[in-house]
Backbone and ligand atoms as CSV (ligand in chain L), in Angstrom:
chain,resi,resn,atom,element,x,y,z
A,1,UNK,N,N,126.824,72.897,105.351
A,1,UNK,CA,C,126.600,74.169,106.070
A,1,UNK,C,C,126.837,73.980,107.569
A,2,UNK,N,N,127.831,74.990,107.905
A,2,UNK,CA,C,128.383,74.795,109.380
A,2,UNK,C,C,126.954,74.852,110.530
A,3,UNK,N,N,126.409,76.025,109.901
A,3,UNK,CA,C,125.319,76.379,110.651
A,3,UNK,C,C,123.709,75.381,111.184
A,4,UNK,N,N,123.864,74.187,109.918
A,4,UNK,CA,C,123.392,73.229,110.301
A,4,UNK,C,C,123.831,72.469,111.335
A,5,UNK,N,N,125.281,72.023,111.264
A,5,UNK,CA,C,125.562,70.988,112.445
A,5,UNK,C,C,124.919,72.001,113.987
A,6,UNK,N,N,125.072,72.795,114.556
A,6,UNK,CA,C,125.112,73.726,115.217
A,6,UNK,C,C,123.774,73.447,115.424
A,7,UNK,N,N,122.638,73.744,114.731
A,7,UNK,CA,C,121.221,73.438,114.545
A,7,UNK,C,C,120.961,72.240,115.627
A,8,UNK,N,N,121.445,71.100,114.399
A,8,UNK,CA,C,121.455,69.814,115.234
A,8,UNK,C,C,121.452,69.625,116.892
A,9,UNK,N,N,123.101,70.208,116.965
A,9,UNK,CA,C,123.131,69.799,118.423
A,9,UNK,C,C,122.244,70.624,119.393
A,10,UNK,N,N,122.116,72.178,118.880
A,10,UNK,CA,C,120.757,72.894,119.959
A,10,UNK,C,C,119.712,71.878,120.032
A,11,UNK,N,N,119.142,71.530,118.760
A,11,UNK,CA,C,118.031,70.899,118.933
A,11,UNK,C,C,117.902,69.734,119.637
A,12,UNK,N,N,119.191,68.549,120.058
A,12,UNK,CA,C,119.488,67.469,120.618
A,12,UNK,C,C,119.250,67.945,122.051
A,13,UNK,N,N,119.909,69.164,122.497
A,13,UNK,CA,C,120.325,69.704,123.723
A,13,UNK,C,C,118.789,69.508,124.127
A,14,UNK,N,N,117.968,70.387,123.684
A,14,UNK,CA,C,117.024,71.360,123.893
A,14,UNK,C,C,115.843,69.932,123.822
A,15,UNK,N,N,115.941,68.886,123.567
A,15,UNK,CA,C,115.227,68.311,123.200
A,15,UNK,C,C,115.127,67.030,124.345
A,16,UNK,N,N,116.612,66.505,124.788
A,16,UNK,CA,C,116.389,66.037,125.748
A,16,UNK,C,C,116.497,66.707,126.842
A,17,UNK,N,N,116.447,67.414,126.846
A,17,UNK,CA,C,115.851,68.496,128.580
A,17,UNK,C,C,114.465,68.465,128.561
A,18,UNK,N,N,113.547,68.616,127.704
A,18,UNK,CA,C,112.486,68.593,127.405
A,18,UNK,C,C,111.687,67.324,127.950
A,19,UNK,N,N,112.207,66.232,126.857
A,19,UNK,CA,C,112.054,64.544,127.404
A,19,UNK,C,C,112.122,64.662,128.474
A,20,UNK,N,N,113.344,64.930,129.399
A,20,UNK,CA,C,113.695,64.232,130.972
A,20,UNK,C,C,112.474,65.031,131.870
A,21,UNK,N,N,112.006,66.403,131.500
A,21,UNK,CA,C,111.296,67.119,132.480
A,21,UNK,C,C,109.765,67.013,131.770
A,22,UNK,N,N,109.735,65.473,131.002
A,22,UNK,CA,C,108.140,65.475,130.954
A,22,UNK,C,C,107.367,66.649,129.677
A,23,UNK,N,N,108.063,66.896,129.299
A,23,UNK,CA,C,107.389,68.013,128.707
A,23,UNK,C,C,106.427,67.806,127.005
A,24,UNK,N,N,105.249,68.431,126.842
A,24,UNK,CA,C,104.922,67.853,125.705
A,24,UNK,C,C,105.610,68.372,124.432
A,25,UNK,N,N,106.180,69.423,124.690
A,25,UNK,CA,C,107.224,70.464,123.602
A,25,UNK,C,C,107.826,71.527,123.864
A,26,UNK,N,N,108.629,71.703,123.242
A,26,UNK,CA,C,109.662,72.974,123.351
A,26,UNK,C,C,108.810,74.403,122.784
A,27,UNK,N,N,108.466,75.527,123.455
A,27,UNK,CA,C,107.885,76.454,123.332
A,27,UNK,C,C,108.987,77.105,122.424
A,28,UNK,N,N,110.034,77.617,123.675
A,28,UNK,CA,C,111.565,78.716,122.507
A,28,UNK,C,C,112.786,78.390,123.495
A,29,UNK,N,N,114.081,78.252,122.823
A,29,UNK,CA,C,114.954,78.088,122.927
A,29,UNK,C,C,115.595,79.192,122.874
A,30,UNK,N,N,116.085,80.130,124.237
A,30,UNK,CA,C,117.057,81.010,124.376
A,30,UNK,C,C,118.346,81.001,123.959
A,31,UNK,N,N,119.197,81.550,122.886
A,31,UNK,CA,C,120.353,81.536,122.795
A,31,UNK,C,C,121.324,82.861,122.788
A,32,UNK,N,N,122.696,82.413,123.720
A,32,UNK,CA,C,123.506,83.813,123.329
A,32,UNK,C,C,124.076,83.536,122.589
A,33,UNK,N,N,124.723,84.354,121.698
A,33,UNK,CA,C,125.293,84.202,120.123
A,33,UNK,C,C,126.308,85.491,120.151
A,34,UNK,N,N,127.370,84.814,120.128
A,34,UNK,CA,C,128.522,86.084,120.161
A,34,UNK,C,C,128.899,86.794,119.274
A,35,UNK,N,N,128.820,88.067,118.818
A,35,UNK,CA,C,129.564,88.541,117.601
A,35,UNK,C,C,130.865,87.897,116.999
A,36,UNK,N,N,131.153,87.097,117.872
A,36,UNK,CA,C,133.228,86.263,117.239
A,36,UNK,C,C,133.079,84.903,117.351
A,37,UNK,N,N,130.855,84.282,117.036
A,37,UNK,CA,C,131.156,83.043,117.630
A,37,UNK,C,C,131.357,82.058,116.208
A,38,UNK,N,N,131.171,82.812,114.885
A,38,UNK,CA,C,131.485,83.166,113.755
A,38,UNK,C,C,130.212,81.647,112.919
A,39,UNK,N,N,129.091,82.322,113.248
A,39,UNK,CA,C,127.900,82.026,113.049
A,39,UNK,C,C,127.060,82.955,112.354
A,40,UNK,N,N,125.993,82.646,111.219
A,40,UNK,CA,C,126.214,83.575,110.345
A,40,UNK,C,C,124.341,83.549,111.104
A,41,UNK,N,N,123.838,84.503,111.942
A,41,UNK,CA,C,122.177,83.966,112.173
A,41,UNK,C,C,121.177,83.608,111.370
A,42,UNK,N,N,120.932,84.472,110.371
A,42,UNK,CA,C,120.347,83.967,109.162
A,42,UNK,C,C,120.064,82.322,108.723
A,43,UNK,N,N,121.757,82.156,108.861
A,43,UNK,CA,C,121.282,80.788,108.496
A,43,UNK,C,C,121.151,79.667,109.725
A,44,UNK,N,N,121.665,80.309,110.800
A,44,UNK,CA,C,121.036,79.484,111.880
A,44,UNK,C,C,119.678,79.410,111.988
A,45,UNK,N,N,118.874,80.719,111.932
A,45,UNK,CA,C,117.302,80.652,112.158
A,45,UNK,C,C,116.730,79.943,111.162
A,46,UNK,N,N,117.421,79.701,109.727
A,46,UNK,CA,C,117.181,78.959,108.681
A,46,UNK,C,C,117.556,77.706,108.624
A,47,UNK,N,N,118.260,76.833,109.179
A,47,UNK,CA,C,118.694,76.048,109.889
A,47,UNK,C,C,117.946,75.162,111.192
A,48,UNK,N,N,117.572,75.961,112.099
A,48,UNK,CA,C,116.606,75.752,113.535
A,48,UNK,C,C,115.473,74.325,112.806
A,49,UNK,N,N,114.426,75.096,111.809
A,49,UNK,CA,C,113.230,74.307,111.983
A,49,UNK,C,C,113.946,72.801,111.082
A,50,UNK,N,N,114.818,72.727,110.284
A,50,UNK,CA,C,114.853,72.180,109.603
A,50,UNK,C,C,115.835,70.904,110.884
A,51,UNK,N,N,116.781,71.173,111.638
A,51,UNK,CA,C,117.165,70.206,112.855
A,51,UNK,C,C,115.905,69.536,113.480
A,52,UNK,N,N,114.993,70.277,114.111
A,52,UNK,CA,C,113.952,70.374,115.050
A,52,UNK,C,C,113.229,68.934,114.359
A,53,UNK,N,N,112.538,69.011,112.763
A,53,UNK,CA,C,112.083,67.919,112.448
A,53,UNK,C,C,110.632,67.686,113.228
A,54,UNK,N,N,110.952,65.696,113.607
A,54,UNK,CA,C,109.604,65.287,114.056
A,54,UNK,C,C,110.429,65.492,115.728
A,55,UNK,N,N,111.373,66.084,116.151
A,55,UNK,CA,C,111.686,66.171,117.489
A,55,UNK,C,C,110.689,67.047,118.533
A,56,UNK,N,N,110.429,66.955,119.741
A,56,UNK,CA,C,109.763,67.832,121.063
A,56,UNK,C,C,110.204,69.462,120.400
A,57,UNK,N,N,111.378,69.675,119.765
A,57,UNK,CA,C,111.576,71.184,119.280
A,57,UNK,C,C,110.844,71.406,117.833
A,58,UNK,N,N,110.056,70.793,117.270
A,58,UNK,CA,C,109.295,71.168,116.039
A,58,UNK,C,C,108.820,72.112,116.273
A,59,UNK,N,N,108.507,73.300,115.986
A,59,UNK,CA,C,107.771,74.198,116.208
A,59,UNK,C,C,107.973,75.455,116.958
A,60,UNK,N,N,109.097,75.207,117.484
A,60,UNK,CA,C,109.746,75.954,118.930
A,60,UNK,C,C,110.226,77.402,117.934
A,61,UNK,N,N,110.658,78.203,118.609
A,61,UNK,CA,C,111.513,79.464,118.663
A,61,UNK,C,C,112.339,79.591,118.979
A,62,UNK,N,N,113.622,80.017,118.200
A,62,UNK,CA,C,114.644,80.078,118.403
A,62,UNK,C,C,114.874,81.900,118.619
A,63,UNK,N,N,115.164,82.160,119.809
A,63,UNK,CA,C,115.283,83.534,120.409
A,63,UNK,C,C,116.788,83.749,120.609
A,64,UNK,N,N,117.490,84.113,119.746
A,64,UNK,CA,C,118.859,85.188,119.879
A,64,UNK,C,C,119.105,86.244,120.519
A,65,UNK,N,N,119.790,86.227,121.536
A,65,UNK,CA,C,120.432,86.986,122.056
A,65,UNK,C,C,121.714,87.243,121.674
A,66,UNK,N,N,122.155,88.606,121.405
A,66,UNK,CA,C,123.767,88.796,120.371
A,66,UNK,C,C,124.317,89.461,122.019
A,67,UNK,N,N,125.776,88.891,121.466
A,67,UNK,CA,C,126.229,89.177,122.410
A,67,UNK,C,C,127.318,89.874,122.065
A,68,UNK,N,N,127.718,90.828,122.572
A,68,UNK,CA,C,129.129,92.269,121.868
A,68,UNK,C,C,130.437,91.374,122.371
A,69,UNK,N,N,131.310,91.893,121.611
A,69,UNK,CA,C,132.576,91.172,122.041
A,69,UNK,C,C,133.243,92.261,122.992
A,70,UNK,N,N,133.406,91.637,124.468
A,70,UNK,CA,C,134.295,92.248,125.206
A,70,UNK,C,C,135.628,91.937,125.318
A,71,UNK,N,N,136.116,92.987,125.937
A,71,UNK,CA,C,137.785,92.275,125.868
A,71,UNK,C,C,138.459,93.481,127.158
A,72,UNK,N,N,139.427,92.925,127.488
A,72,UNK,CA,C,140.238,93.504,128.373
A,72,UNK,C,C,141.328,94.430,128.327
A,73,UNK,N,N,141.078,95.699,127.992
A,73,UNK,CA,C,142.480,96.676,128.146
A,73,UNK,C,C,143.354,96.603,129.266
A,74,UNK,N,N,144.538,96.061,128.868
A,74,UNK,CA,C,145.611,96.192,129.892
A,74,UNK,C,C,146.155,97.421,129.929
A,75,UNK,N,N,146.204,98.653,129.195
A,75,UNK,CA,C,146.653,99.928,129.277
A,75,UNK,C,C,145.906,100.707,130.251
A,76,UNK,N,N,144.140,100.259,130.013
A,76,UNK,CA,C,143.420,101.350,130.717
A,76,UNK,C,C,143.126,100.411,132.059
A,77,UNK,N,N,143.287,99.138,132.078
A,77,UNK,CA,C,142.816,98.517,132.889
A,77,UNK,C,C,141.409,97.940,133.519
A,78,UNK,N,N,140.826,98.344,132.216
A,78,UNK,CA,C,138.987,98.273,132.199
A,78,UNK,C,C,138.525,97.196,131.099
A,79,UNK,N,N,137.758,96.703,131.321
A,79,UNK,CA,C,136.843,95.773,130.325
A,79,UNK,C,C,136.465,96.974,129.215
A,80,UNK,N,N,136.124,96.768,128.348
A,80,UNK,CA,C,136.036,97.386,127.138
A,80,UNK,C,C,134.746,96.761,126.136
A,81,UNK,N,N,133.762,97.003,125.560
A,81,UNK,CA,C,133.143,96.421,124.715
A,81,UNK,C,C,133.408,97.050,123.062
A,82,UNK,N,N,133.971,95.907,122.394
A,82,UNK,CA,C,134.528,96.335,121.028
A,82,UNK,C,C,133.659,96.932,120.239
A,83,UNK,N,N,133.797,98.142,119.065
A,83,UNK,CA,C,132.804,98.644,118.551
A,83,UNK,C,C,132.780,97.625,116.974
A,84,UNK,N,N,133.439,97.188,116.380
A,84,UNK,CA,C,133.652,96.090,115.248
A,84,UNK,C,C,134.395,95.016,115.862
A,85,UNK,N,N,133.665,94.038,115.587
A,85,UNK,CA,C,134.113,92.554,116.094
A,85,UNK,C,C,135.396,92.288,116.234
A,86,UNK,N,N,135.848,92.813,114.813
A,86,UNK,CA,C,137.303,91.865,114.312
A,86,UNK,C,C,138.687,92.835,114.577
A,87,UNK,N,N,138.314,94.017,115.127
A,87,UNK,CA,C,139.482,95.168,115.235
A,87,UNK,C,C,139.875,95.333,117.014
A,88,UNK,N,N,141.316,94.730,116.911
A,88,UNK,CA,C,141.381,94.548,118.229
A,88,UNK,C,C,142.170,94.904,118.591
A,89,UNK,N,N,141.308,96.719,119.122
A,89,UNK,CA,C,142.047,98.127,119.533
A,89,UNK,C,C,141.159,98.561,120.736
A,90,UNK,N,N,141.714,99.228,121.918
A,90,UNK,CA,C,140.649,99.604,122.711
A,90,UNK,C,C,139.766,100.874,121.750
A,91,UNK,N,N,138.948,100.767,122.012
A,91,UNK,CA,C,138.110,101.996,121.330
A,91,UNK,C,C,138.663,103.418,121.962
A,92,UNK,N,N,139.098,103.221,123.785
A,92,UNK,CA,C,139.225,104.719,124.395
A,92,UNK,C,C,140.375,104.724,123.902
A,93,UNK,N,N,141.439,104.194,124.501
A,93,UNK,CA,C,142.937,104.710,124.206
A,93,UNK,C,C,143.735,104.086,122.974
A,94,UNK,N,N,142.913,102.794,122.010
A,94,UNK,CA,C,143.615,103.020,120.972
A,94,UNK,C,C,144.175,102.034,121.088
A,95,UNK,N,N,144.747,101.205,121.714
A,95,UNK,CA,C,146.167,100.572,121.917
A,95,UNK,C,C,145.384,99.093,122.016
A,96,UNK,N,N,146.457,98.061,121.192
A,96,UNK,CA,C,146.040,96.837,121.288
A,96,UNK,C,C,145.443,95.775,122.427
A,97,UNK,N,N,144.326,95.207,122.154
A,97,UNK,CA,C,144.129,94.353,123.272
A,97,UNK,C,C,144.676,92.776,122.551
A,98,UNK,N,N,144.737,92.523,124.221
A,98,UNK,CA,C,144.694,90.542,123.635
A,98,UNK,C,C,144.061,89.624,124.384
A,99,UNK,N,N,143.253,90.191,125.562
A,99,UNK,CA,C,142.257,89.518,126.478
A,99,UNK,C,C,140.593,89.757,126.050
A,100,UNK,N,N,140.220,88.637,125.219
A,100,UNK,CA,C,138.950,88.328,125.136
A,100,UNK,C,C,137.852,87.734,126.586
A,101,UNK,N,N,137.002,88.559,126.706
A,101,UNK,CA,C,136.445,88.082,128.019
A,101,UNK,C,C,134.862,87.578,127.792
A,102,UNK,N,N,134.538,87.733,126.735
A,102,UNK,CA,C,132.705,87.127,125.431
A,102,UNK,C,C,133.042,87.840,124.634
A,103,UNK,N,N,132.386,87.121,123.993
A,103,UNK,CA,C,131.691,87.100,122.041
A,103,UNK,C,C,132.263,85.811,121.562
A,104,UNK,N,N,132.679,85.103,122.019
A,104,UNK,CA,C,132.621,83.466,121.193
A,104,UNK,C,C,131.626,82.724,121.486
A,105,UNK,N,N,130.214,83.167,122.653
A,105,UNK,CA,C,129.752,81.883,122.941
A,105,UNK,C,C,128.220,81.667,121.818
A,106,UNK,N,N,128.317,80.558,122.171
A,106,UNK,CA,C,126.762,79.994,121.246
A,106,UNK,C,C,126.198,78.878,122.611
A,107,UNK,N,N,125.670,79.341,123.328
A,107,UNK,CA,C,125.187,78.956,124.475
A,107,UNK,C,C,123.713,79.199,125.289
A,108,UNK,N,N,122.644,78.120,125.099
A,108,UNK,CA,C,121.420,77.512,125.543
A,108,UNK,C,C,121.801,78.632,126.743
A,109,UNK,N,N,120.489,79.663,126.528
A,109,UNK,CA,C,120.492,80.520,128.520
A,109,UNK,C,C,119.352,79.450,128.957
A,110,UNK,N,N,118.438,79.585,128.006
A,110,UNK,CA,C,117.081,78.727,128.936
A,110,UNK,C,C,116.378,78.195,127.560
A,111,UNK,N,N,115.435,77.286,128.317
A,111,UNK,CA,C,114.548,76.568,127.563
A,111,UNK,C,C,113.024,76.459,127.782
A,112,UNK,N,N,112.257,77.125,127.305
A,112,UNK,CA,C,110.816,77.390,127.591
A,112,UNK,C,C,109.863,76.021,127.436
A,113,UNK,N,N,109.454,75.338,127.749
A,113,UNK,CA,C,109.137,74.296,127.393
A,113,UNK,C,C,106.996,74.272,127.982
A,114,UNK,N,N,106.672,73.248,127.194
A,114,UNK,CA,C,105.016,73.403,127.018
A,114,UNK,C,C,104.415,71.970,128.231
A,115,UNK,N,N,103.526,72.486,129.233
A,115,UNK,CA,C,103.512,70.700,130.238
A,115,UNK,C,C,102.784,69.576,129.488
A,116,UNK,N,N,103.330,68.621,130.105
A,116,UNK,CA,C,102.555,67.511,129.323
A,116,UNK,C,C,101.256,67.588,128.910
A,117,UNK,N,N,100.987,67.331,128.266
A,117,UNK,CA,C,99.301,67.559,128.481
A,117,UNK,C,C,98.609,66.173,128.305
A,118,UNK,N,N,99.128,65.452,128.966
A,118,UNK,CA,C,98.273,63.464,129.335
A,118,UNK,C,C,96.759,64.151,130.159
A,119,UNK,N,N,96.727,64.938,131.202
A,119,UNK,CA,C,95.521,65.607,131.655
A,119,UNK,C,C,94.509,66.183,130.860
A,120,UNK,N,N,94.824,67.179,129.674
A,120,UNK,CA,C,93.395,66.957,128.892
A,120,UNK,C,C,93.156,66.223,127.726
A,121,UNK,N,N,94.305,65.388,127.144
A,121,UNK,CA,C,93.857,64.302,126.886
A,121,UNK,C,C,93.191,63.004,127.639
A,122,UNK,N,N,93.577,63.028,128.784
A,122,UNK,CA,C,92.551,62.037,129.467
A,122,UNK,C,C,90.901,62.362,129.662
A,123,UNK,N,N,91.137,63.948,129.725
A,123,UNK,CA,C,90.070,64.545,129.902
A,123,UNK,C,C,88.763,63.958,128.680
A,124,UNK,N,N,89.974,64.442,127.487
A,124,UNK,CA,C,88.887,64.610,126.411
A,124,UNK,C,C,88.422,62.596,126.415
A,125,UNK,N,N,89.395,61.857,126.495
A,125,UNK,CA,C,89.274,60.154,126.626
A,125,UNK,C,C,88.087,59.991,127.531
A,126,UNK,N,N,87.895,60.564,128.583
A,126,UNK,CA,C,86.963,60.546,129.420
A,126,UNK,C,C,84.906,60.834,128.961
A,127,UNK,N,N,85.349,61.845,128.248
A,127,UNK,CA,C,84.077,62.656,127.885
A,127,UNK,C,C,83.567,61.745,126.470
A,128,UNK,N,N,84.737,61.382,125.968
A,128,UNK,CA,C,84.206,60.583,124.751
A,128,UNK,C,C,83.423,59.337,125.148
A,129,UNK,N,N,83.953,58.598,126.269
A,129,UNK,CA,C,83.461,57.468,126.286
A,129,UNK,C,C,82.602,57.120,127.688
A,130,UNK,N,N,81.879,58.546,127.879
A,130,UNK,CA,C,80.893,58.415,129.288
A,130,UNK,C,C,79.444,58.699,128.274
L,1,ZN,ZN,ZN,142.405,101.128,126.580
């Protein structure tokens, strides 16, 4: 399943950003997801926990953002947002496009992440043994 490998590497991404900035876990993982990035979500969100594992992203949220496929009319001279993914006609005037400008990406916006928490575990280390 394509949608697994995909899994994987968010969760790699998302996981050492996490590590490097200290963090005790990944809260949710922002993603844009293009209508043409030809990712089926379902099975990405079905997919997510099963990458994540014993990784800093166990538990996390995977938050989709869809993104419309735009494209560029050279007739009208305007950006255009397509009304069906795969039909590549301006919607106003009709006439073929061939400048894609988004909807392919599958791209990390942000990463919510949880702070270490060594502080109330020291805390609680503290109280146990006074
Ligand atoms: Zn047009």
């Amino acid at each position: 399943m394509h949608e697994l490998s995909i899994a994987y590497s968010l969760v790699e991404i998302a996981d050492e950003a996490a590590r490097k900035a200290g963090a005790a876990r990944v809260r949710t993982v922002h993603l844009r997801l293009g209508a043409m990035a030809g990712v089926v979500e379902d099975a990405l969100r079905f997919s997510f926990p099963i990458a994540a594992g014993d990784t800093l992203v166990a538990g996390a949220e995977l938050a989709i953002e869809p993104v419309a496929v735009q494209v560029f009319c050279d007739v009208c001279a305007q950006s255009r947002v397509l009304a069906a993914p795969f039909v590549f006609r301006c919607p106003v005037c009709e006439q073929p496009v061939f400048t894609l400008l988004q909807g392919r990406e599958i791209q990390i916006e942000s990463i919510e992440i949880e702070e270490s928490k060594a502080e109330s575990e020291k805390r609680l280390y503290e109280t146990a043994h006074s």
